[in-house]
C-alpha positions in Angstrom: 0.0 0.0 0.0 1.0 3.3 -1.1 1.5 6.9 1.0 -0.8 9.5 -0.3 -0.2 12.4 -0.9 -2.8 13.6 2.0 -0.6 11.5 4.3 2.4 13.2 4.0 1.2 16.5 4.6 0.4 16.5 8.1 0.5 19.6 10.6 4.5 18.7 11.6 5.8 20.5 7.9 3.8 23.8 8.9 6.1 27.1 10.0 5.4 27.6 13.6 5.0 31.1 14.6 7.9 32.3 16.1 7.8 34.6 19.3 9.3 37.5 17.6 7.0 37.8 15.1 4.2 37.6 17.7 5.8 40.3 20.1 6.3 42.9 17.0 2.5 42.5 16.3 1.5 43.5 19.9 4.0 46.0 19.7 2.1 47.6 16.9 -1.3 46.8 18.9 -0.4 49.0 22.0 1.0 51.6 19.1 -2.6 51.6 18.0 -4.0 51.8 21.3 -2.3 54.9 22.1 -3.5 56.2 19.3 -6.7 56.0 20.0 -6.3 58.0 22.9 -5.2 54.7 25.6 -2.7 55.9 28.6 0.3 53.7 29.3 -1.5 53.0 32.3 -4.4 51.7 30.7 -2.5 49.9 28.3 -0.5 47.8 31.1 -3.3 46.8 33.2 -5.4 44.9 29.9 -4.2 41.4 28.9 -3.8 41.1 24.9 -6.9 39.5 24.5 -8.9 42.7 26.1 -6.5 44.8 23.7 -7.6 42.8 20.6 -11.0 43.0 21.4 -11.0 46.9 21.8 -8.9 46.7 18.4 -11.7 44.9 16.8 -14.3 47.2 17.4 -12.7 50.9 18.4 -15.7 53.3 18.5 -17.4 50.7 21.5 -14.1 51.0 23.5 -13.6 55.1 23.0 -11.9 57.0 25.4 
């Protein structure tokens, strides 16, 4: 019996996401936080996934 091609192309070949990659893009996150008027202050005390979901939808989350 034969490999298929659906066989070999299991989830092991993908990239994984690297942490660098994933600490620019909340870099750029709290960039667009402050300007939307966000203190620093604010900005430290949220987790990232209270900070994506402001990012999602803006005008709900003005300052």
């Amino acid at each position: 019996m034969r490999i298929r091609r659906a066989m070999r192309k299991k989830p092991l070949r993908r990239p994984i996401k690297n942490r660098g990659a994933k600490r620019y893009r909340q870099v750029q996150q709290k960039k667009r936080l402050i300007e939307l008027g966000f203190t620093d202050d604010q900005i430290r005390k949220m987790n990232i996934k209270q900070i994506h979901a402001i990012l999602l939808r803006p005008k709900k989350f003005s300052v």
